[in-house]
BALOBA-1460 file (C-alpha; in Angstrom, 3 decimals):
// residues 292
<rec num="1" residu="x" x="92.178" y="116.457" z="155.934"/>
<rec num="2" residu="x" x="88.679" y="116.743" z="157.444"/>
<rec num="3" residu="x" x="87.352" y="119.942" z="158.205"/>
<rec num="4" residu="x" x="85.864" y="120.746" z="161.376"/>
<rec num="5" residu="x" x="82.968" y="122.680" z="161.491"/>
<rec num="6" residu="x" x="82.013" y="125.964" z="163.631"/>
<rec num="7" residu="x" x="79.500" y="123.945" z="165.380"/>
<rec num="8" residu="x" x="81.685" y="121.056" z="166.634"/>
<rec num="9" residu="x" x="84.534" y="123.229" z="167.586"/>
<rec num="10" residu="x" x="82.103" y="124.953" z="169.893"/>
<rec num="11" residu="x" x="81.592" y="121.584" z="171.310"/>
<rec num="12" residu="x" x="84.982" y="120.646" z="171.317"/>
<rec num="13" residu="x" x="85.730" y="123.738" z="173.622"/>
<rec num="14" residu="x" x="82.558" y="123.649" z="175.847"/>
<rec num="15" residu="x" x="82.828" y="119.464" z="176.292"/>
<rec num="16" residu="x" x="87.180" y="120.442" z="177.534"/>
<rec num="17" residu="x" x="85.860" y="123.120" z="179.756"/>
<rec num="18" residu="x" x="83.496" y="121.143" z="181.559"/>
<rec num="19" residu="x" x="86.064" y="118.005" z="181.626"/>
<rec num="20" residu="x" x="88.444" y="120.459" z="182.905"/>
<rec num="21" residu="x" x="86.274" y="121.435" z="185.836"/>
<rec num="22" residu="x" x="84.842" y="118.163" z="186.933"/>
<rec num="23" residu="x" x="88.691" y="116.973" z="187.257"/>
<rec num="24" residu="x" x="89.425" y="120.126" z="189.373"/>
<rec num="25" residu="x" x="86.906" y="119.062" z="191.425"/>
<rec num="26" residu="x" x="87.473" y="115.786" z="192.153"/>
<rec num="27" residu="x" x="91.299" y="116.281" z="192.096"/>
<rec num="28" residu="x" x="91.005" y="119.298" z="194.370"/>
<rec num="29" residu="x" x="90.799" y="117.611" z="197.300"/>
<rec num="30" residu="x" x="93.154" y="115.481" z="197.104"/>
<rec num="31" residu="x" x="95.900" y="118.519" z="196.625"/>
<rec num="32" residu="x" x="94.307" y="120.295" z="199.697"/>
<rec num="33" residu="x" x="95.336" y="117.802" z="202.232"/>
<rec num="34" residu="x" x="98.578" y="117.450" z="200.352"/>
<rec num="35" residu="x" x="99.394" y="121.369" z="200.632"/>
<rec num="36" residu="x" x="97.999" y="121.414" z="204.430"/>
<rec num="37" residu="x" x="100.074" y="118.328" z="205.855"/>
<rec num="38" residu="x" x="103.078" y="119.925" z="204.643"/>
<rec num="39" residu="x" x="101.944" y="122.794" z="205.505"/>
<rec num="40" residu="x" x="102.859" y="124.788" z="209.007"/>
<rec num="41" residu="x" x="100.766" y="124.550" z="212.072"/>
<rec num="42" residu="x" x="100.168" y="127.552" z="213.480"/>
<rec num="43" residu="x" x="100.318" y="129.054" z="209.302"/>
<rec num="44" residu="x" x="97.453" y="126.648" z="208.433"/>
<rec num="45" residu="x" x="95.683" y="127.348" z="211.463"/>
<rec num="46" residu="x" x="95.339" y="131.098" z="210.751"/>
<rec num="47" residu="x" x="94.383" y="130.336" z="207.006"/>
<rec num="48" residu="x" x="91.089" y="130.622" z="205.279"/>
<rec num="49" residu="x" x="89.741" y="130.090" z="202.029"/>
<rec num="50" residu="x" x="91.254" y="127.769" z="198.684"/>
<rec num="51" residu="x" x="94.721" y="126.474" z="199.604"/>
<rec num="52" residu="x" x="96.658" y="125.938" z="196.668"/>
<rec num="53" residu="x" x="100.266" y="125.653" z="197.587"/>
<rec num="54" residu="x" x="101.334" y="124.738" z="201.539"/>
<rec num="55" residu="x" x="102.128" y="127.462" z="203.861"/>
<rec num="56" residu="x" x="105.667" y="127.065" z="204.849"/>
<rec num="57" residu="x" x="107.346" y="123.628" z="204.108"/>
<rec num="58" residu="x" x="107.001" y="121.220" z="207.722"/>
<rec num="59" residu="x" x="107.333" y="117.608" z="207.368"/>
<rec num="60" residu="x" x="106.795" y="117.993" z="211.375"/>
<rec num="61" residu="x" x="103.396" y="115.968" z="210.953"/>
<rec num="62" residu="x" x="104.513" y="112.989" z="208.622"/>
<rec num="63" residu="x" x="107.737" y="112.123" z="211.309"/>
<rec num="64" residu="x" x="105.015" y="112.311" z="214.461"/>
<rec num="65" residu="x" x="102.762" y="109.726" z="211.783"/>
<rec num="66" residu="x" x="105.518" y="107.555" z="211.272"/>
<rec num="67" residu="x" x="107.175" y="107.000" z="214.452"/>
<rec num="68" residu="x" x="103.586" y="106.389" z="216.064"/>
<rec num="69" residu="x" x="103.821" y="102.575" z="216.485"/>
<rec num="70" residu="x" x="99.996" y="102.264" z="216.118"/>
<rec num="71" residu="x" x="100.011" y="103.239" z="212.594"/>
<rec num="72" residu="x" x="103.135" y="100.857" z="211.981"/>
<rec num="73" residu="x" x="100.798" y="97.601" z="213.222"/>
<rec num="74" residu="x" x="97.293" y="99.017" z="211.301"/>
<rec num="75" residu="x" x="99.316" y="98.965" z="208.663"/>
<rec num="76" residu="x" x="100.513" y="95.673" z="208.580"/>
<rec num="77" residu="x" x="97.022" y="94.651" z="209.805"/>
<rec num="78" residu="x" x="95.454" y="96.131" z="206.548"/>
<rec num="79" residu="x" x="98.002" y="94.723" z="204.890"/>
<rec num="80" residu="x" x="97.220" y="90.857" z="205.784"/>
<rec num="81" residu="x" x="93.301" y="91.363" z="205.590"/>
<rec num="82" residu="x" x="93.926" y="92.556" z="202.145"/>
<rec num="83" residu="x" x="96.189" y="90.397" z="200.988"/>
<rec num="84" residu="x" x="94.202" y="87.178" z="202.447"/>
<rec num="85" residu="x" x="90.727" y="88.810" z="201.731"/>
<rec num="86" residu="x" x="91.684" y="88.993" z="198.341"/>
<rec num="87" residu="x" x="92.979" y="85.871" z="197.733"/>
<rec num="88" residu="x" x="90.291" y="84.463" z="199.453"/>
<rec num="89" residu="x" x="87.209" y="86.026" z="197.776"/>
<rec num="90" residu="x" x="88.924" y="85.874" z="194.447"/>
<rec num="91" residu="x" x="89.007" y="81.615" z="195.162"/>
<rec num="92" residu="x" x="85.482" y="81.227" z="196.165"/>
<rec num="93" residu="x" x="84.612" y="84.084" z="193.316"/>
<rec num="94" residu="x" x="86.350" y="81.933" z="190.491"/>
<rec num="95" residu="x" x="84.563" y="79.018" z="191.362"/>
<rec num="96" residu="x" x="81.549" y="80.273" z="191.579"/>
<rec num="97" residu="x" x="81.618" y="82.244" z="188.375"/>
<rec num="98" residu="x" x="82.841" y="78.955" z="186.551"/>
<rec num="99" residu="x" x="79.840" y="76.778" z="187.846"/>
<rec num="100" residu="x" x="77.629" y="79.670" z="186.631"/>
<rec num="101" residu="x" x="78.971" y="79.519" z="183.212"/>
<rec num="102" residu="x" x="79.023" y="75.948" z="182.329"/>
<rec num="103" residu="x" x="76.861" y="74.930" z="179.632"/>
<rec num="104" residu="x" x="74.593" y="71.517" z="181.026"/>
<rec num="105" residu="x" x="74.262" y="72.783" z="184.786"/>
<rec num="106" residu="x" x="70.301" y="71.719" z="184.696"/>
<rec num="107" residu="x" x="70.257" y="74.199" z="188.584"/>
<rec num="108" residu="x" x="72.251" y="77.076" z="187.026"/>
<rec num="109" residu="x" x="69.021" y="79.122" z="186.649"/>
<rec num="110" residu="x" x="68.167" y="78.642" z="190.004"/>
<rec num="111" residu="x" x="71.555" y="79.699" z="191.111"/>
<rec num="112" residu="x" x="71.611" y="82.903" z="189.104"/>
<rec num="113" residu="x" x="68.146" y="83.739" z="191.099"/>
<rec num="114" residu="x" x="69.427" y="83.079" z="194.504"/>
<rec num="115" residu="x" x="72.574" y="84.593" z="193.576"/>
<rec num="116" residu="x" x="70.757" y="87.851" z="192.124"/>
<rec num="117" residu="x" x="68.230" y="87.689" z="194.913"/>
<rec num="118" residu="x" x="71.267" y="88.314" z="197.393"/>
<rec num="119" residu="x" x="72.130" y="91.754" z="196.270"/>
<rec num="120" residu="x" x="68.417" y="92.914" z="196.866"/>
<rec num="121" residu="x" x="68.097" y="91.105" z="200.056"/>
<rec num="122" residu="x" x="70.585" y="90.716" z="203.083"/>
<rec num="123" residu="x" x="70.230" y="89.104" z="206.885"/>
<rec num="124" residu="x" x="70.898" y="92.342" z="208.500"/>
<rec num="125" residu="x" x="73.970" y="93.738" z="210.579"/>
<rec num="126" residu="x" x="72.343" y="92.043" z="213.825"/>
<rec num="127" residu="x" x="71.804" y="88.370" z="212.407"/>
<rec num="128" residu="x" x="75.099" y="89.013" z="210.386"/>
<rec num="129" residu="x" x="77.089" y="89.571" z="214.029"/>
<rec num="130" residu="x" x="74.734" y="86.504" z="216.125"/>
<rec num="131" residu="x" x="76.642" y="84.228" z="212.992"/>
<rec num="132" residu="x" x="79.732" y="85.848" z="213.334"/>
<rec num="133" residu="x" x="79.699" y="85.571" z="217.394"/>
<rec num="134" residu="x" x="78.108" y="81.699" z="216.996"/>
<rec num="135" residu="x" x="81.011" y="80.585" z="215.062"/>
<rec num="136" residu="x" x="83.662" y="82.184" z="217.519"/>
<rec num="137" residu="x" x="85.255" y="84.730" z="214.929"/>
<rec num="138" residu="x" x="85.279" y="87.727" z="217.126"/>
<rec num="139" residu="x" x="88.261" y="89.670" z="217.038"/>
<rec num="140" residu="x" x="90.159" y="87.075" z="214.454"/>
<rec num="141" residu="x" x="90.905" y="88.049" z="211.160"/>
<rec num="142" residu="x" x="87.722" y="85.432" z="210.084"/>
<rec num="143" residu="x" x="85.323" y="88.616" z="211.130"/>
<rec num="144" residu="x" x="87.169" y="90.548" z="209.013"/>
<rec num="145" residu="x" x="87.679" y="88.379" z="205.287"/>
<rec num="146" residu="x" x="84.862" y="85.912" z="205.425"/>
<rec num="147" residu="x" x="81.823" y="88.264" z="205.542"/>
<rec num="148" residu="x" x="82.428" y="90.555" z="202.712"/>
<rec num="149" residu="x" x="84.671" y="87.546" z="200.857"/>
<rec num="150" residu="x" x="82.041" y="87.350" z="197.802"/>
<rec num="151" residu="x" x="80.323" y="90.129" z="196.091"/>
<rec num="152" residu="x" x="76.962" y="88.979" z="193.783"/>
<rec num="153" residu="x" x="78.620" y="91.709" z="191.057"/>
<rec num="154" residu="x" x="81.448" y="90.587" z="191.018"/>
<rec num="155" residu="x" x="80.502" y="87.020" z="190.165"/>
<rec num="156" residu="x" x="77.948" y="88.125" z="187.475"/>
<rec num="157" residu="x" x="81.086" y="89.996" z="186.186"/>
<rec num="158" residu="x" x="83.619" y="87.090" z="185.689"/>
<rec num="159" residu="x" x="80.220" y="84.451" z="184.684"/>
<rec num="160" residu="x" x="80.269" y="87.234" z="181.848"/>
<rec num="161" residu="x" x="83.763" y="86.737" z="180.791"/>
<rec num="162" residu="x" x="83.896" y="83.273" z="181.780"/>
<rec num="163" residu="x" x="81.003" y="82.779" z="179.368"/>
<rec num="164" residu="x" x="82.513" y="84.603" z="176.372"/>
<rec num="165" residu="x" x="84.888" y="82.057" z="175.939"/>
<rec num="166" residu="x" x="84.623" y="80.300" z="172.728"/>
<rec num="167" residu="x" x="82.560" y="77.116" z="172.980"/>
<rec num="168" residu="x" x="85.665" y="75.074" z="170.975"/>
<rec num="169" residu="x" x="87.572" y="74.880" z="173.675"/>
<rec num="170" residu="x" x="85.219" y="73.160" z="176.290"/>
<rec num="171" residu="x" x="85.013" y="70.724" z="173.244"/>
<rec num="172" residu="x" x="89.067" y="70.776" z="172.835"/>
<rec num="173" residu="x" x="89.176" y="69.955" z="176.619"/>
<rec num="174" residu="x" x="87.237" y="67.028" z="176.398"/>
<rec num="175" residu="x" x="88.613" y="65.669" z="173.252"/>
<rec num="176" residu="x" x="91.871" y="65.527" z="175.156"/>
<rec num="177" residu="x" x="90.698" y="64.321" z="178.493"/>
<rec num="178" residu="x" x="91.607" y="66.921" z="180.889"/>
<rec num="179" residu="x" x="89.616" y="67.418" z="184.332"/>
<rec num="180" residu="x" x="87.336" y="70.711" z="185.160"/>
<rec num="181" residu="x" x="90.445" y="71.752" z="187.706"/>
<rec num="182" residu="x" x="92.837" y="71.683" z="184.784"/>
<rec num="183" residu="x" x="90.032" y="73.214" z="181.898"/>
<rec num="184" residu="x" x="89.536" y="76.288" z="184.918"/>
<rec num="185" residu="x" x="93.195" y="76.656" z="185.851"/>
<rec num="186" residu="x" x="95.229" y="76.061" z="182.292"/>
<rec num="187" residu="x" x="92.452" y="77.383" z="180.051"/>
<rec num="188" residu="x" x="90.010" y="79.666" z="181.652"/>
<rec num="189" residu="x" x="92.238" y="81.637" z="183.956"/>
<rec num="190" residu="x" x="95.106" y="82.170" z="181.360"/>
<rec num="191" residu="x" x="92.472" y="83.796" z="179.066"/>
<rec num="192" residu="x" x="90.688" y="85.810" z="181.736"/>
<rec num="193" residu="x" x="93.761" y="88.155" z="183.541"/>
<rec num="194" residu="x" x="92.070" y="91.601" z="182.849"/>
<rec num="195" residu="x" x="88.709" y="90.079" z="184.525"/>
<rec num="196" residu="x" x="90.506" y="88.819" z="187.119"/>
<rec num="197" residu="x" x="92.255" y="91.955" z="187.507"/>
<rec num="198" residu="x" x="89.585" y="93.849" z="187.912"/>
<rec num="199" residu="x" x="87.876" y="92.333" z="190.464"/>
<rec num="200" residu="x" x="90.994" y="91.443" z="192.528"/>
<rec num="201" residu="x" x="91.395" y="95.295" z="192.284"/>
<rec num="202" residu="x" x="87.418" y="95.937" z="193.196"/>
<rec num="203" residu="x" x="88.088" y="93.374" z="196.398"/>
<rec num="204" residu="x" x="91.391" y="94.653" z="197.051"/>
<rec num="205" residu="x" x="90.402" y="98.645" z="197.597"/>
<rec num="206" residu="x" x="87.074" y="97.712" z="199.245"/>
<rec num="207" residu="x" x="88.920" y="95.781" z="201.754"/>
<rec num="208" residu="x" x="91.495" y="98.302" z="202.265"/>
<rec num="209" residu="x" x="89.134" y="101.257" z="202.990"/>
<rec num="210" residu="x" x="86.568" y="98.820" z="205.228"/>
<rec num="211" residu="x" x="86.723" y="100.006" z="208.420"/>
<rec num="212" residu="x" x="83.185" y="98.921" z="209.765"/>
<rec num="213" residu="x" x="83.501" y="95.299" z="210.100"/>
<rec num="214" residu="x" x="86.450" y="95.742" z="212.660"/>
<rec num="215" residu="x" x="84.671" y="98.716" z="214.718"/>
<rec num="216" residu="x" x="81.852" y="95.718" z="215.067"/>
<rec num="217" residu="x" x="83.712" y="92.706" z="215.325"/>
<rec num="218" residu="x" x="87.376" y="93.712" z="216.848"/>
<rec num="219" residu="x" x="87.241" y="95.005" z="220.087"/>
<rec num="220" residu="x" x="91.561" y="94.810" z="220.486"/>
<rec num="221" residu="x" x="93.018" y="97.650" z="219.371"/>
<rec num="222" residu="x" x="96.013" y="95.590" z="218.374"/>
<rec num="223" residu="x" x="94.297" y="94.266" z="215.297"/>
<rec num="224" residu="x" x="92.857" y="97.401" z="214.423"/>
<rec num="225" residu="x" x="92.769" y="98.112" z="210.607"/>
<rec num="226" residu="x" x="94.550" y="101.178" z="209.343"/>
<rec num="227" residu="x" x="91.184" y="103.008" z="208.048"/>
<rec num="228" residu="x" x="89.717" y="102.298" z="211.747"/>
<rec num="229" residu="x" x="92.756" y="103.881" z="213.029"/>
<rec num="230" residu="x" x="92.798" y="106.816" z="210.936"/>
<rec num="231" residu="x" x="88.433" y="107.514" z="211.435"/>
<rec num="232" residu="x" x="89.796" y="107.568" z="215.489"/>
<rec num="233" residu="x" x="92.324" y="109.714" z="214.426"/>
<rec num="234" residu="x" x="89.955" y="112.158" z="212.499"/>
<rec num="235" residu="x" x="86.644" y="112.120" z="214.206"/>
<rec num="236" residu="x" x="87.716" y="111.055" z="217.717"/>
<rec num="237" residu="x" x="90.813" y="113.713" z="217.588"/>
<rec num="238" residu="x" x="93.163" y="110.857" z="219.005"/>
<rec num="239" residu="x" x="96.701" y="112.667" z="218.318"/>
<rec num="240" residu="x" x="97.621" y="112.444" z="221.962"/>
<rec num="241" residu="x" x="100.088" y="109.927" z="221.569"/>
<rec num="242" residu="x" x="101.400" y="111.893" z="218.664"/>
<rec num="243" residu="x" x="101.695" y="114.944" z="220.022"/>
<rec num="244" residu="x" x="103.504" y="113.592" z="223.357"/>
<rec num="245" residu="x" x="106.491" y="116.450" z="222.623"/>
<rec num="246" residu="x" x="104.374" y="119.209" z="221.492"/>
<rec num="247" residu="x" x="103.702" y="122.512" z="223.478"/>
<rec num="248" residu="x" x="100.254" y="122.333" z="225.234"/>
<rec num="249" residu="x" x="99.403" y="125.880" z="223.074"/>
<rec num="250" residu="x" x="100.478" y="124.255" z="219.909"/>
<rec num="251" residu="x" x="98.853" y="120.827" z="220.424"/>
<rec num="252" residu="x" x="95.580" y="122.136" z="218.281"/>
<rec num="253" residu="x" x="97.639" y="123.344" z="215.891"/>
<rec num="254" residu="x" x="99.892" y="120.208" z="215.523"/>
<rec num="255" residu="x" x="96.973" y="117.916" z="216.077"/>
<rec num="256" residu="x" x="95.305" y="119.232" z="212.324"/>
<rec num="257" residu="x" x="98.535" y="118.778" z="210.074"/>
<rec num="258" residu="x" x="98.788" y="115.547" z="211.480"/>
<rec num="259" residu="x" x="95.240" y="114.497" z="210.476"/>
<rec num="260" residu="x" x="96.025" y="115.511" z="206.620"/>
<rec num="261" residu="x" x="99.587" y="113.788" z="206.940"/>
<rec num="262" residu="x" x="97.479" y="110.619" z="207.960"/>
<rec num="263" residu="x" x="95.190" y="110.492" z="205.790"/>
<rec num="264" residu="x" x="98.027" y="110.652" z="202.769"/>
<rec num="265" residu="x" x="100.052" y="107.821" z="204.624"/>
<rec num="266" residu="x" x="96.497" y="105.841" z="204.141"/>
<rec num="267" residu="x" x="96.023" y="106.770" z="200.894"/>
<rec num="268" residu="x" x="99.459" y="106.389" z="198.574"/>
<rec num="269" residu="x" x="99.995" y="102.922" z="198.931"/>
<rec num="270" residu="x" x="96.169" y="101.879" z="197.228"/>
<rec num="271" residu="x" x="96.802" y="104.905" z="194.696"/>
<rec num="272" residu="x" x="100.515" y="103.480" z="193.806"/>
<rec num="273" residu="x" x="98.901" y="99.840" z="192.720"/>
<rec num="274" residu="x" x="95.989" y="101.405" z="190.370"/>
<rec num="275" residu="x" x="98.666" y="102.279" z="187.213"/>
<rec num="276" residu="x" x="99.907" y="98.889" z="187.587"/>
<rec num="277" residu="x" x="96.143" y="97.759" z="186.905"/>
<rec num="278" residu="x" x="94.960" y="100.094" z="184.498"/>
<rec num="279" residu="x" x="95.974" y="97.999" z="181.463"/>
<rec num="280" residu="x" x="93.254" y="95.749" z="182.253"/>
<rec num="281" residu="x" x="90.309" y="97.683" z="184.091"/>
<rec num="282" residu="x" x="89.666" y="99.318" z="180.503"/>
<rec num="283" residu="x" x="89.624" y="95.743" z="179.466"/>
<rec num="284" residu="x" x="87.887" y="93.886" z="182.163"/>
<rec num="285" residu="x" x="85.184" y="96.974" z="183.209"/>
<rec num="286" residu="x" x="84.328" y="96.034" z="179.042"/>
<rec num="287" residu="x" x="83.054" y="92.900" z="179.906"/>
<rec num="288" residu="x" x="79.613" y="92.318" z="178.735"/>
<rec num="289" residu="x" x="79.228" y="95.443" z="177.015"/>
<rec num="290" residu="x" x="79.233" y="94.545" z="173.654"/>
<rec num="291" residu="x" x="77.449" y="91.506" z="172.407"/>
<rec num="292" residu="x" x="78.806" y="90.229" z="168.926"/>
């Protein structure tokens, strides 16, 4: 058995302290909006200082969250811009990762500079909404999946992978006649799931917590994201129509525990898909790291 020295036990204990303290930190916060939407109004209201446990037990706030209608339909709005927007940017993500990593493409260098020169350079919010206006996408879910529907990083991420692939069996491909559709979509994809993972999960959260495009390019309320809807909940203090049975006195009170019990609603669903995925970010974050 190896013998650990005085010096690396030291370590050991100093390296689980500070580990120990950056997770408080980050996990912290997280527990503090847990332990105040359950907490009780007028309770919470008279607290200061670290929470760490809720004051009282009141699911009051989550039942005024979930019978509010609005929340019901940003919801489901979230839900189709995600669902499309990742789908979509995955598509036009593939194919342009694939072009980028076949061997004989005599413009692929002049690609990878236009495609690198995008992430340093960008037409500007104002240009950005004249195109989105000129091609009638205003308030239609177009605004919302086409602008952010490829990401330069992401595509240098699955060219990587794409690229790693073994040589032998572009040459196994052609010995047996198949077309580039059927090379990309039997060969290449089958081999490339924690990649494509990973960047259906990078697409997937980044359209789920995007609330900017729609303040810019929806003006109807019905087709309101869920993260717009819950920054008009927080910043604007829009719990009126939540608060429709609640004691004028109490409305303040109310009005908080309801702002923690939305932001949870907003925030399980994303957090319930991530263990699902974690087999294959450790794989597909990898990428590229490691040259043999």
């Amino acid at each position: 058995m190896k013998r650990v020295s005085t010096g690396d036990k030291i370590f050991y204990i100093v390296n689980n302290i500070i580990l120990f303290l950056m997770i408080a930190v980050c996990v912290y916060p997280l527990l503090y909006v847990i332990f105040a939407s359950f907490s009780k109004p007028d309770k919470l209201m008279q607290f200061s200082g670290a929470l760490l446990y809720p004051l009282g037990f009141d699911t009051g706030a989550y039942k005024e969250v979930l019978s509010n209608s609005m929340v019901w339909t940003s919801y489901l709005n979230t839900i189709i811009y995600v669902v499309f927007g990742t789908l979509t940017a995955l598509i036009m993500t593939i194919l342009s990762a694939y072009i980028l990593s076949r061997r004989g493409i005599k413009i692929k260098k002049l690609l990878n500079v236009l495609l690198i020169s995008s992430m340093f350079f960008s037409g500007g919010m104002i240009p950005t909404y004249i195109t989105i206006k000129s091609y009638h996408m205003l308030n239609t879910i177009w605004a919302i999946i086409l602008p952010p529907a490829i990401s330069a990083m992401n595509v240098i991420v699955m060219r990587t992978s794409f690229a790693a692939l073994p040589p032998s069996l572009e040459e196994a491909a052609a010995i047996d006649g198949i077309s580039e559709y059927q090379f990309l979509v039997k060969m290449i994809l089958p081999l490339s799931k924690s990649v494509l993972a990973v960047i259906a999960l990078y697409y997937g959260v980044a359209l789920w917590n995007s609330w900017f495009s729609a303040a810019i390019y929806l003006d109807k309320r019905s087709m309101y994201p869920l993260q717009l809807y819950l920054r008009e909940v927080l910043i604007n203090s829009s719990t009126d129509s939540m608060t429709t049975g609640v004691a004028e006195g109490d409305k303040v009170a109310v009005s908080e525990t309801i702002k923690y019990a939305t932001i949870i609603v907003s925030t399980v669903p994303i957090l319930c898909v991530y263990p699902f995925l974690q087999k294959y970010f450790v794989k597909g974050v990898m990428v590229g790291s490691v040259k043999g």
